[in-house]
C-alpha positions as CSV (number, residue, x, y, z in Angstrom):
1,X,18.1,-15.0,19.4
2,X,19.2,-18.6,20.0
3,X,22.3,-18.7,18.2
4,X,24.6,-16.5,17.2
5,X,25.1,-18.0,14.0
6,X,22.9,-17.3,10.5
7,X,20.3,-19.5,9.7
8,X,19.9,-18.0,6.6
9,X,22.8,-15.2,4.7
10,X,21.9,-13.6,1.3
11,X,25.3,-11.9,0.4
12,X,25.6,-9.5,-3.0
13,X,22.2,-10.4,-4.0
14,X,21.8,-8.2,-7.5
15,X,18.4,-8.9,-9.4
16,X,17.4,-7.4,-12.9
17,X,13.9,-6.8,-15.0
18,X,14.0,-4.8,-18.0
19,X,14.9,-1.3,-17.2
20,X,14.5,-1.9,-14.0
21,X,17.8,-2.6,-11.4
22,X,15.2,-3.9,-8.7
23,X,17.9,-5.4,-6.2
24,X,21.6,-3.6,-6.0
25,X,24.3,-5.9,-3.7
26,X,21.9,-6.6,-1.0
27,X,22.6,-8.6,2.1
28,X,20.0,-9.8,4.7
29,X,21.1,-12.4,7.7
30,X,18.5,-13.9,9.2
31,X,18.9,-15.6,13.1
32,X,17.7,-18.9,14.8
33,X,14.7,-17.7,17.2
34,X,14.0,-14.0,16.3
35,X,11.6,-11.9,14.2
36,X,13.4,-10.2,12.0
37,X,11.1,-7.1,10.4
38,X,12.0,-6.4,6.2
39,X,10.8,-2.4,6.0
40,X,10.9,0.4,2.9
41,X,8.2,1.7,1.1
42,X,6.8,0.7,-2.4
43,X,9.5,-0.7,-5.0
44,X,11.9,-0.8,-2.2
45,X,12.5,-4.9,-3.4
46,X,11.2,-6.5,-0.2
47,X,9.0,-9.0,-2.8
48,X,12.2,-9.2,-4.9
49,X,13.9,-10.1,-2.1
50,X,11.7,-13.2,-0.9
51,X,11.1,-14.9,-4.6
52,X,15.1,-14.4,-4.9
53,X,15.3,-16.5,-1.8
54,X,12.4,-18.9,-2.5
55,X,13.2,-19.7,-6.3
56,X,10.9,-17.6,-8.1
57,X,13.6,-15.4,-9.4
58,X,17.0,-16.3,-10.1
59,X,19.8,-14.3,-8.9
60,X,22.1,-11.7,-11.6
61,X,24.9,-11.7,-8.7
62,X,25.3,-13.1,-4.7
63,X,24.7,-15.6,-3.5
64,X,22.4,-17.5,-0.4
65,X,23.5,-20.1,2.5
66,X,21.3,-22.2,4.5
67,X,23.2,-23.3,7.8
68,X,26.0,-23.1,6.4
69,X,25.5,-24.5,3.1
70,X,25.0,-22.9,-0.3
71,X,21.6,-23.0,-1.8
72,X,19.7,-22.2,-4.7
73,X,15.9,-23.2,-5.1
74,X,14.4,-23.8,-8.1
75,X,11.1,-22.4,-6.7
76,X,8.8,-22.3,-3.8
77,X,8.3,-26.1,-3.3
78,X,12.0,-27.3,-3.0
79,X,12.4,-23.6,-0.7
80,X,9.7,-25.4,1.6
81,X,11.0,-29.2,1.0
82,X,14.5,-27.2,2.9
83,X,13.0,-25.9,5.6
84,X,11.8,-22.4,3.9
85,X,8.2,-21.7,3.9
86,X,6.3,-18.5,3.3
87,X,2.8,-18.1,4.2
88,X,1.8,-14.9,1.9
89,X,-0.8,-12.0,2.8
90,X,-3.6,-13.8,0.4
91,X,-3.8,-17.2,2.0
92,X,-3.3,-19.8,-1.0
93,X,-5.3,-23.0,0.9
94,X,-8.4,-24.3,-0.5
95,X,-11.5,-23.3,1.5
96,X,-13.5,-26.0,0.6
97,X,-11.5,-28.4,1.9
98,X,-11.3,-29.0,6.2
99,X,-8.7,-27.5,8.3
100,X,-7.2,-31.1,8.2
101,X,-6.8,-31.7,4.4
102,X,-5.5,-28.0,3.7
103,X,-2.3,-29.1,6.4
104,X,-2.1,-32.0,4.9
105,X,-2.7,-31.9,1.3
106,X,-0.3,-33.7,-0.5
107,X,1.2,-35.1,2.1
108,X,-2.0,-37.0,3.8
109,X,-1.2,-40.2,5.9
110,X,-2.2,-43.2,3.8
111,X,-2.2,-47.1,4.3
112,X,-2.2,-49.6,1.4
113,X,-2.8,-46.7,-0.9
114,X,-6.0,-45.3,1.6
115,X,-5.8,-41.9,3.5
116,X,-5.6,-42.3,7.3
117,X,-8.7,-39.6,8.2
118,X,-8.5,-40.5,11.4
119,X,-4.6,-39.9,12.0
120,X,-4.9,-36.6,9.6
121,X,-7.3,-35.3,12.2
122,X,-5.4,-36.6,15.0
123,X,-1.9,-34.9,13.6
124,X,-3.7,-31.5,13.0
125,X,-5.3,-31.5,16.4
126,X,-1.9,-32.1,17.8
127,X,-0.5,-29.5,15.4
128,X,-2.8,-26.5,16.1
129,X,-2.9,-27.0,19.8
130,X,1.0,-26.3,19.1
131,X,-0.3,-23.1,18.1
132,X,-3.0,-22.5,20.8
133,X,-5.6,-22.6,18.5
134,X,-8.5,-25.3,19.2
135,X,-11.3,-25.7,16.4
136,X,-13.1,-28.5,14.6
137,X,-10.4,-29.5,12.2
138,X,-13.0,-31.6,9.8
139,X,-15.0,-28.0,9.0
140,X,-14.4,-26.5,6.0
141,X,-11.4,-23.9,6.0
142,X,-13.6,-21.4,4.6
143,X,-15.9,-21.9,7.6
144,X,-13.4,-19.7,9.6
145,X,-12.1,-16.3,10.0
146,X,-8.9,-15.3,7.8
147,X,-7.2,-15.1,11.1
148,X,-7.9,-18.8,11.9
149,X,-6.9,-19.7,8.2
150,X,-3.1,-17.5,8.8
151,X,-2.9,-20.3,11.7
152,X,-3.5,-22.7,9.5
153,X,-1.1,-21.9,7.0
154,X,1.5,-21.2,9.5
155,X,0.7,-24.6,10.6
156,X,1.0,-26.0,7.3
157,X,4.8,-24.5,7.4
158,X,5.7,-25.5,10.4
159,X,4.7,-28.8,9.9
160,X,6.7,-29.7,6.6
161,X,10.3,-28.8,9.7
162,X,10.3,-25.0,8.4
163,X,13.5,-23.7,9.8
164,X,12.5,-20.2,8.4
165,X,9.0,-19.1,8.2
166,X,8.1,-15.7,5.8
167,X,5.0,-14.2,6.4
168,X,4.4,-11.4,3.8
169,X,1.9,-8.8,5.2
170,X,0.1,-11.5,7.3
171,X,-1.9,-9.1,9.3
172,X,-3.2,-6.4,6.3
173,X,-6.6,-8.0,7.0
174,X,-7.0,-8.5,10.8
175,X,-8.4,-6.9,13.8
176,X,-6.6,-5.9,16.7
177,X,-7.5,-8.8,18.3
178,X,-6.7,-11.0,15.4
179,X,-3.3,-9.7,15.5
180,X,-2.6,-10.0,18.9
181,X,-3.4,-14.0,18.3
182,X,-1.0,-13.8,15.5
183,X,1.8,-12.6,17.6
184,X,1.4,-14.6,20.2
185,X,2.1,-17.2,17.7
186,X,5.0,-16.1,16.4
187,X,6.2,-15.6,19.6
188,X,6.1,-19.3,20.4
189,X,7.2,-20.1,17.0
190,X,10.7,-17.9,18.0
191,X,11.3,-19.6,21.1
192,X,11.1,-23.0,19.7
193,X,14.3,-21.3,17.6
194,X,12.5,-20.8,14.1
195,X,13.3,-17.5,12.4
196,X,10.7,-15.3,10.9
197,X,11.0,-12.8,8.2
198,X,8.2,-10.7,8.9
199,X,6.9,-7.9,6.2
200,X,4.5,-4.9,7.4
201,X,3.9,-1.7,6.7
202,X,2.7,-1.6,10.0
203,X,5.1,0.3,12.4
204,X,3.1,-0.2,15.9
205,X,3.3,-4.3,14.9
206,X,7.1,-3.8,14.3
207,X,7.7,-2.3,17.3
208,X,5.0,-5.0,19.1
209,X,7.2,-8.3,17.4
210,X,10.4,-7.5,15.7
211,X,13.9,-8.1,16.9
212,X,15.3,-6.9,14.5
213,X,15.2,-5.0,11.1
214,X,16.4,-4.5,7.9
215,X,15.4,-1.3,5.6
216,X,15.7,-1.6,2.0
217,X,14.9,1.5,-0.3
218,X,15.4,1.7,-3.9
219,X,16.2,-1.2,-4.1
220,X,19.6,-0.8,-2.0
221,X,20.6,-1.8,1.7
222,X,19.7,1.1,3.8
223,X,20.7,-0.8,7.1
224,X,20.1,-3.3,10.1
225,X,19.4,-2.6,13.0
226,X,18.0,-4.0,16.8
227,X,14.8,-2.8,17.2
228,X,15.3,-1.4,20.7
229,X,18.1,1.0,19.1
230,X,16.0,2.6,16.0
231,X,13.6,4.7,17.3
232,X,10.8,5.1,15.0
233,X,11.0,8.6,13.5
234,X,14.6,7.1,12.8
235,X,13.2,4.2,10.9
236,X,10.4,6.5,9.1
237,X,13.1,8.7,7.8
238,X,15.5,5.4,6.5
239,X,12.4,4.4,4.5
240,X,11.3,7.3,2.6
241,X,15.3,8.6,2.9
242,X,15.8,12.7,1.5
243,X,16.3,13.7,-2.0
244,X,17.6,16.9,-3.1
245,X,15.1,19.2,-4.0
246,X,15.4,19.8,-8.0
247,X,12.6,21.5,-8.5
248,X,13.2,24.7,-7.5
249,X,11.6,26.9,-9.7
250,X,8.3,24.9,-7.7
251,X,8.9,26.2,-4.7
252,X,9.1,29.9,-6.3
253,X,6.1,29.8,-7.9
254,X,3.7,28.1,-5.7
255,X,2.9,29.7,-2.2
256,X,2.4,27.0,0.3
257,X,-0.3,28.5,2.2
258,X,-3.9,28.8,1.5
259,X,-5.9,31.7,1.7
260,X,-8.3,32.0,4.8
261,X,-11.3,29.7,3.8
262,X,-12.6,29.9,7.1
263,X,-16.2,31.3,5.8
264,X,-16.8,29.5,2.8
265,X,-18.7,26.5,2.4
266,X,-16.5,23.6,1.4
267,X,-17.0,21.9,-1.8
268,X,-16.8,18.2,-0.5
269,X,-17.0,17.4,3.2
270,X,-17.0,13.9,4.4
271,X,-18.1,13.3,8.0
272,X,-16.9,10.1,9.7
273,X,-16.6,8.2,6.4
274,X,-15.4,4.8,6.6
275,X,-14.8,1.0,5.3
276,X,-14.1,-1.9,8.0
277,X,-11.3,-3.4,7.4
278,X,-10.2,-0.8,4.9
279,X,-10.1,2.5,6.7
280,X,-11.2,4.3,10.3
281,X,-13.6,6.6,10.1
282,X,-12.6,10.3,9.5
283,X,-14.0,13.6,8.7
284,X,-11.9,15.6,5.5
285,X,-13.3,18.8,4.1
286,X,-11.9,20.4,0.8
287,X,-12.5,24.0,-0.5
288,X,-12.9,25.2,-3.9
289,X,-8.8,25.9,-5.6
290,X,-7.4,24.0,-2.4
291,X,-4.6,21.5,-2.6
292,X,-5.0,18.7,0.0
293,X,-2.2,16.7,0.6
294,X,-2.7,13.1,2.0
295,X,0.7,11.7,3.3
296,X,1.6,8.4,4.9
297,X,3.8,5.0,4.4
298,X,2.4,2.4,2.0
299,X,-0.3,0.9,3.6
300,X,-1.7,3.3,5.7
301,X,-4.8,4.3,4.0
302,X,-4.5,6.6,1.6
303,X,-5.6,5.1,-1.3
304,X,-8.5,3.9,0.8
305,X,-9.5,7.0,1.4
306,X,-9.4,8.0,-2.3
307,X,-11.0,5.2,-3.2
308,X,-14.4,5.9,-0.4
309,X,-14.4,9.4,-2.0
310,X,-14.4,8.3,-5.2
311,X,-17.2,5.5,-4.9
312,X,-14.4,2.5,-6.1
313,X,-15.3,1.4,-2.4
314,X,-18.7,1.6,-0.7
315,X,-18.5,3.1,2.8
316,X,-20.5,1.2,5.4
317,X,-19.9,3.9,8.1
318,X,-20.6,8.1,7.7
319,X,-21.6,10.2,4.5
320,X,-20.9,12.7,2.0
321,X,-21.6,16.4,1.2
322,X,-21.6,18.0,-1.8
323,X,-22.1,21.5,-2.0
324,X,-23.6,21.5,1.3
325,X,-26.2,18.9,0.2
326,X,-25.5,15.0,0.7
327,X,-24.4,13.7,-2.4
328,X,-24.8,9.8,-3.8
329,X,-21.5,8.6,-4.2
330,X,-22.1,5.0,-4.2
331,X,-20.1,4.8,-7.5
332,X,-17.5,6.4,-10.0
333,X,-20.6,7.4,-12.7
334,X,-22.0,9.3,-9.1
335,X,-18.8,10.8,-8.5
336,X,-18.2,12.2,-11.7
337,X,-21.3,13.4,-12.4
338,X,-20.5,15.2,-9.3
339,X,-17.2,17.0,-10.6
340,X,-15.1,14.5,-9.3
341,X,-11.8,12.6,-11.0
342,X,-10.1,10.1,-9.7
343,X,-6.2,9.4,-11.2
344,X,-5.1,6.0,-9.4
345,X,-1.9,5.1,-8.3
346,X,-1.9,1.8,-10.5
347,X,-1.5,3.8,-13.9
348,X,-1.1,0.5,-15.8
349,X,-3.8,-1.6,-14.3
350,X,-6.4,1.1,-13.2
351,X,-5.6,3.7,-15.5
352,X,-4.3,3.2,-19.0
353,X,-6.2,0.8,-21.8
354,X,-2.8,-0.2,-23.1
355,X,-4.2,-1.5,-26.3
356,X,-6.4,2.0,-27.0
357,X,-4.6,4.6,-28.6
358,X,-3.7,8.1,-26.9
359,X,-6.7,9.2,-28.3
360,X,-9.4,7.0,-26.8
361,X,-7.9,6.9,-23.3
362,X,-7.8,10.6,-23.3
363,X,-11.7,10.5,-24.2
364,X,-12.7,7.7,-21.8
365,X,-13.8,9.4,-19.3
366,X,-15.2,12.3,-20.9
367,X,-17.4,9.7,-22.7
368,X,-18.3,7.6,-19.8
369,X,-19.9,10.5,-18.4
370,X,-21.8,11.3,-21.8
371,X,-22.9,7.5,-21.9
372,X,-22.2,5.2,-24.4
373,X,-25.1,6.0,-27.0
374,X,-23.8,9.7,-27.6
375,X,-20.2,9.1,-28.6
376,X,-18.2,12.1,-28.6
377,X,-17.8,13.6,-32.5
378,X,-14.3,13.1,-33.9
379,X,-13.8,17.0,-34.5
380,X,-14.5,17.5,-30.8
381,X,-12.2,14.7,-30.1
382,X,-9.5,16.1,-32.1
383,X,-9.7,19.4,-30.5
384,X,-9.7,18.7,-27.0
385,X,-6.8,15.7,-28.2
386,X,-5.2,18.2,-29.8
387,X,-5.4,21.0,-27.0
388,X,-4.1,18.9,-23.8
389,X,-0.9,17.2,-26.0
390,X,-0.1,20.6,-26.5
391,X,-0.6,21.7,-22.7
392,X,0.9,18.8,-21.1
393,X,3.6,18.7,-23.6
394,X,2.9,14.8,-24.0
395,X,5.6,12.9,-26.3
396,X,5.4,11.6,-29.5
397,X,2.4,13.9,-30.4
398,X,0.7,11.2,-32.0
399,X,-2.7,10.8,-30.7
400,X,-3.0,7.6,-33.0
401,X,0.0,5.9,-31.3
402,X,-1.3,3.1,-28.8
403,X,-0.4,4.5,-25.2
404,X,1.7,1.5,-24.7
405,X,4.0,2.9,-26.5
406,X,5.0,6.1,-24.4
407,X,7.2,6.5,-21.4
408,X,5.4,6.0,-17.8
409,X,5.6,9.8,-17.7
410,X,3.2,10.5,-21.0
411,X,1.4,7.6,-20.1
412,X,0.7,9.7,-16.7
413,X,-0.2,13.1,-18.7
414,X,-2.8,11.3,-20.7
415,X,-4.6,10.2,-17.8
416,X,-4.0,13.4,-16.0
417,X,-5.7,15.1,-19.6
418,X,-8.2,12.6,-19.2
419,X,-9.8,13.7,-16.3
420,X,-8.8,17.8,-17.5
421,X,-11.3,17.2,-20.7
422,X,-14.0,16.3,-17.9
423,X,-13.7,19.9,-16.1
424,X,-13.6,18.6,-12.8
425,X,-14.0,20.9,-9.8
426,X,-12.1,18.0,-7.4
427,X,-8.8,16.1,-8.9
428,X,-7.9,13.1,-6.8
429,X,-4.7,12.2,-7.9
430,X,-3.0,9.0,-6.3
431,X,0.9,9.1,-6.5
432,X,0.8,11.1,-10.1
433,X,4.9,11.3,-10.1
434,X,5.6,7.6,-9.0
435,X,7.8,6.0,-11.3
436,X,8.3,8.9,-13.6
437,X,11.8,11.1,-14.3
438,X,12.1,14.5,-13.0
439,X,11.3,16.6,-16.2
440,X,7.4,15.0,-16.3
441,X,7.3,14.7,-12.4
442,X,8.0,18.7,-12.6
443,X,5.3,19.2,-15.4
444,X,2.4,17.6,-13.5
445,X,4.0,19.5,-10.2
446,X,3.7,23.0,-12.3
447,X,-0.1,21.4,-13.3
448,X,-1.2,20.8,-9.7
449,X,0.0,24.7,-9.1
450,X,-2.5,25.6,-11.8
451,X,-5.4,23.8,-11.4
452,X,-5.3,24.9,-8.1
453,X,-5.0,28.8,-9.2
454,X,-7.8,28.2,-11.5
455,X,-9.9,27.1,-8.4
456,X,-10.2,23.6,-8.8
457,X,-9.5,21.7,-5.7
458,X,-6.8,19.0,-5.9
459,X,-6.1,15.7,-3.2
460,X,-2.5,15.5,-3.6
461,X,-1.1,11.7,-2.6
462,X,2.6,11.1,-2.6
463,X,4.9,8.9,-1.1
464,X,7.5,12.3,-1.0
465,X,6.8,13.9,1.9
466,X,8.9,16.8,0.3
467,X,6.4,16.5,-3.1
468,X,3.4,16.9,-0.8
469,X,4.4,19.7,1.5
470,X,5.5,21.4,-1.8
471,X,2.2,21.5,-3.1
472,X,-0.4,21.3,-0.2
473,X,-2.2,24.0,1.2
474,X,-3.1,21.4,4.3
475,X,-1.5,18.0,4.7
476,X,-3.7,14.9,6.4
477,X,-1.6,12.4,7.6
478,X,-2.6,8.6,7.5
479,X,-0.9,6.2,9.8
480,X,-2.0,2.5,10.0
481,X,-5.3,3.2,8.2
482,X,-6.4,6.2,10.3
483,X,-6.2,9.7,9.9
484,X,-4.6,10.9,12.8
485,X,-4.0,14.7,12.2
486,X,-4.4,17.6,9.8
487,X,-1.9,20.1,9.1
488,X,-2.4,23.7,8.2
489,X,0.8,24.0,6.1
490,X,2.2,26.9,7.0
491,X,5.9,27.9,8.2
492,X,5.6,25.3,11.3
493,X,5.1,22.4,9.0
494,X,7.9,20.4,8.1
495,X,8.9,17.0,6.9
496,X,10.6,16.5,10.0
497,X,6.7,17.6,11.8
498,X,4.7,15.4,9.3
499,X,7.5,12.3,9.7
500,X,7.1,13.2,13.6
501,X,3.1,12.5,13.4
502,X,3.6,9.4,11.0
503,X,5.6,7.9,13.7
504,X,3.9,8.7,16.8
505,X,0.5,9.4,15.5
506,X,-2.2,11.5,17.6
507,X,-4.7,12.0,20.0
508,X,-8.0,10.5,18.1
509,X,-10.6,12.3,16.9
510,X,-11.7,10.6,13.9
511,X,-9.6,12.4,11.4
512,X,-11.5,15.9,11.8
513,X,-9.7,19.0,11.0
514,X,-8.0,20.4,14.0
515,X,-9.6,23.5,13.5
516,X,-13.0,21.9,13.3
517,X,-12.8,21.2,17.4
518,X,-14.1,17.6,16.5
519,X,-15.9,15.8,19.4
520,X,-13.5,12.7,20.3
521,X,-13.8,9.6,19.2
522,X,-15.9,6.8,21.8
523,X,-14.9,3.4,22.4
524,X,-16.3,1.8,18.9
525,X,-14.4,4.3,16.9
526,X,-11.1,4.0,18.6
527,X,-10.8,0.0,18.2
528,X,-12.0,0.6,14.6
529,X,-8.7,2.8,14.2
530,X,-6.2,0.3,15.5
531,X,-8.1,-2.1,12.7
C-alpha cells in the first residue's frame, strides 16, 4: 500500500429490503495502491455493498468518505465523475462500436462541434499501451475476446482519473491465461496507487492478487485481514461460518453411510463430462437409493454440474450412461423421460410460475412429460394435489391460491412435489433449504432421508457443509469449477476434511471416484481445470 491513509471508509453502513436486513453496521476501508479482495458466499451483501457505495442503493444508517471527505452518490455516473468506477462481471460496452468509441463514448474529443477520430484513436492507443495491451483500436469491440474487452473497460475507468476501481467477478469467464493478463493489470494499476475492490469466488486468484481481505457473511462484518496472515482453510471457514446443529432428530434417523454398492450397476454414470468455460471435465456415478452430496463455495461448479446432467447445458466434452446404456440427455424432455428431476437453486426465476396457482406448478412437470395435447384430468390432478400438500405438509392448503402467495419454504415443497408426482428414480436438488426457516428446511431434510430409503437416488447441493454431510452417503467436492475429490462419508469425513479439500484441492484426476482408480488427467485436461 502507498499510504497509510483510507482512500475510501464505509463506517455503520446498515441497508434494508423488505424482510430482508441485507447489510448490518458494516465497515470496509479501502487503501491507496492495494487489492483489496470482498469474500462470503451467496447473500453475504458483497453486491449490496458496492451499489451502497456507487449510488444505487441509499444507505438506512453509516456513512462513506472519499479522501477524507463525506460522500453520497446519487448513482453510478456521479460515483465514476469522483473517481469511483466499477467494471462489472457482464461487460456493459457496446460491441459494435471500436475499441476507441466504447473508451470514449460520451466523452469523444470534438472540434467545432466534430469528433476528433484521429485523436480518439491516438488517446486509446496511448491508453491501452498503459495497460500492455496492443490491438487495432478502430475494430469493433465485439471483434475481440472478453478478456481484451475487461481491458477495455478497465481502461474506460481509468481513463475518466478512477481513484478506486471495482471489478465484480471480472474473471468468471476467462482462461488461465486470460487471467494471468488481467492480474498483471491490476498489478500495474496498484503501483500507480489506485485501489481495487476485487470480488471472486475464486480462492487460488485471491491468494494470486489480493492484499488484503474483507469477509462478509450474512450480511455482517466477519473480519479483515492481510492476506499473508489468513491461511485459506481459515478464510473457507469465515465464509461459510458454523451453525449449531438444530436438527437433531436428522442425525438419529438417517445413517450416514451407504450400503456397499460396490457390485451393482450404477443408475447414471457420467464419464469425463464437461462444458468449456463452465466446468472441467469429471467422471460422477450414482447408485439406485444413494444420496450424493455436491459441496463447494459459490462459484465453483456445482450448479454446472447439475445443469450438464440435467441437459439445461449441452456438454461439448464426455457422455452419459443410463442404466448401463448411453442415454440422450441433450435436453430436460431427454432427462426426464429418463427419470430424472432437476429442482434449481433459483426457486423464483427457474422454478416457480408465480402467477400459476399451487395447483398448476405442482402439475407442470408431470405434464411436460405427458405433452401438451394429453392434459392431465382434473380428478387425477386433485389427487396427486391433494396427496403431496398432505405429505409435505405445504401451508395454506389451498391448491387454488397463486404460489406467490406462500412462504419461500412452501414455495420450495411445491416444487419438490412437483418433481415427486413425476416418480423420478434421480432427484437433483440445487440448494433446496436456501433461504427457508428451520421447520421447512427440516421437512425436506426428513424428505431427502426418505426418498433415499425408498431407493431413489438424490444429488444433494448445499452451501452447509454440515446440511450435506448430514445427508450424503458420498460427498464430491467442487473447487474453482473442478471436481477435485470424492468422499466416501463415513466416520473420517468431516467438515473440517471437506473445508480441508475446498481449500487445498487435490491431485487431478478428472473428478473420478477415488475408488474408481481413474487414470490421471493429461496436459489438455489439467489446463481445462484451472479454467
Amino acid at each position: 500500500m502507498t499510504g497509510n491513509r483510507p482512500v475510501l471508509t464505509m463506517t455503520g453502513i446498515s441497508k434494508t429490503f423488505p424482510g430482508v436486513r441485507a447489510l448490518q453496521h458494516v465497515d470496509f476501508r479501502l487503501f491507496p495502491g492495494e487489492v483489496h479482495a470482498l469474500m462470503g458466499e451467496n447473500g453475504a451483501g458483497k453486491s449490496t455493498l458496492i451499489k451502497v457505495l456507487t449510488g444505487v442503493y441509499g444507505t438506512d444508517e453509516g456513512s462513506i468518505d472519499l479522501d477524507g471527505e463525506p460522500v453520497a452518490f446519487s448513482g453510478p455516473r456521479q460515483a465514476a465523475a469522483s473517481g469511483v468506477s466499477t467494471v462489472y462481471q457482464e461487460v456493459n460496452l457496446c460491441a459494435n462500436l471500436s475499441v476507441a468509441e466504447n473508451i470514449f463514448i460520451g466523452r469523444q474529443p470534438r472540434r467545432l462541434g466534430a469528433v476528433r477520430w484521429g485523436e480518439m484513436r491516438r488517446r486509446a492507443r496511448a491508453l491501452l499501451a498503459r495497460l500492455d495491451l496492443d490491438i487495432d483500436v478502430g475494430a469493433q469491440l465485439g471483434t475481440y475476446s472478453l478478456a481484451v474487452q475487461q481491458l477495455v473497460a478497465i481502461a474506460r475507468a481509468i481513463d475518466v482519473r478512477a481513484r478506486v476501481l471495482i471489478l465484480d467477478e471480472p474473471t468468471s469467464s476467462l482462461d488461465a491465461g486470460e487471467v494471468e493478463q488481467l492480474f498483471r493489470t491490476l498489478r500495474q494499476l496498484r503501483d500507480e496507487g489506485i485501489a481495487i475492490l476485487f470480488v471472486t469466488h475464486f480462492l487460488d486468484q485471491v491468494y494470486a492478487i489480493a492484499d488484503r481481505i474483507t469477509v462478509l457473511r450474512n450480511g455482517t462484518l466477519v473480519g479483515e485481514y492481510r492476506t499473508g496472515e489468513l491461511p485459506r482453510l481459515g478464510l473457507v471457514e469465515k465464509m461459510i461460518g458454523r451453525e449449531l446443529d438444530v436438527l437433531e432428530r436428522l442425525d438419529e434417523q438417517q445413517n450416514r453411510v451407504a450400503t456397499t454398492r460396490a457390485g451393482a450397476a450404477p443408475l447414471l454414470d457420467a464419464v469425463q463430462l464437461g462444458r468449456k468455460g463452465a466446468v472441467a471435465p469429471f467422471t460422477l456415478r450414482i447408485h439406485a437409493g444413494e444420496v450424493v452430496g455436491l459441496a463447494g463455495l459459490l462459484g465453483s461448479g456445482r450448479t454446472e454440474v447439475a445443469r450438464l446432467l440435467f441437459g439445461a447445458d449441452r456438454a461439448d466434452h464426455g457422455q452419459v450412461h443410463v442404466d448401463g446404456r448411453r442415454g440422450a440427455l441433450r435436453n430436460p424432455v431427454q432427462a426426464i423421460d429418463h427419470g430424472i428431476g432437476f429442482s434449481s437453486e433459483d426457486r423464483r426465476a427457474e422454478g416457480i410460475v408465480p402467477e400459476l396457482s399451487v395447483r398448476e406448478n405442482m402439475i407442470l412437470a408431470m405434464q411436460a412429460a405427458r405433452g401438451w395435447l394429453r392434459p392431465i384430468p382434473r380428478r387425477r390432478q386433485d389427487e396427486l394435489v391433494e396427496k403431496y400438500v398432505a405429505a409435505l405438509g405445504i401451508r395454506p392448503a389451498n391448491p387454488d391460491l397463486p404460489i406467490a402467495n406462500l412462504s419461500g419454504g412452501n414455495q420450495q415443497k411445491v416444487l419438490l412435489a412437483r418433481w415427486l408426482i413425476t416418480e423420478p428414480r434421480l432427484l437433483i436438488l440445487d440448494e433446496p433449504t436456501r433461504g427457508i426457516d428451520i421447520g421447512a428446511k427440516a421437512e425436506i431434510q426428513k424428505l431427502v432421508v426418505e426418498l433415499s430409503d425408498g431407493g431413489t437416488a438424490v444429488l444433494f447441493i448445499s452451501a452447509e457443509l454440515e446440511e450435506v454431510l448430514r445427508l450424503s452417503h458420498r460427498v464430491a467436492v467442487m473447487r474453482d469449477r473442478t471436481m477435485v475429490a470424492q468422499l466416501t462419508n463415513d466416520d473420517t469425513v468431516d467438515a473440517d476434511r471437506v473445508m480441508q479439500t475446498i481449500a487445498e484441492g487435490a491431485p487431478a484426476h478428472g473428478g473420478a471416484p477415488e475408488q474408481d482408480g481413474a487414470p490421471e488427467q493429461d496436459g489438455t485436461q489439467q489446463q481445462e481445470a484451472h479454467r
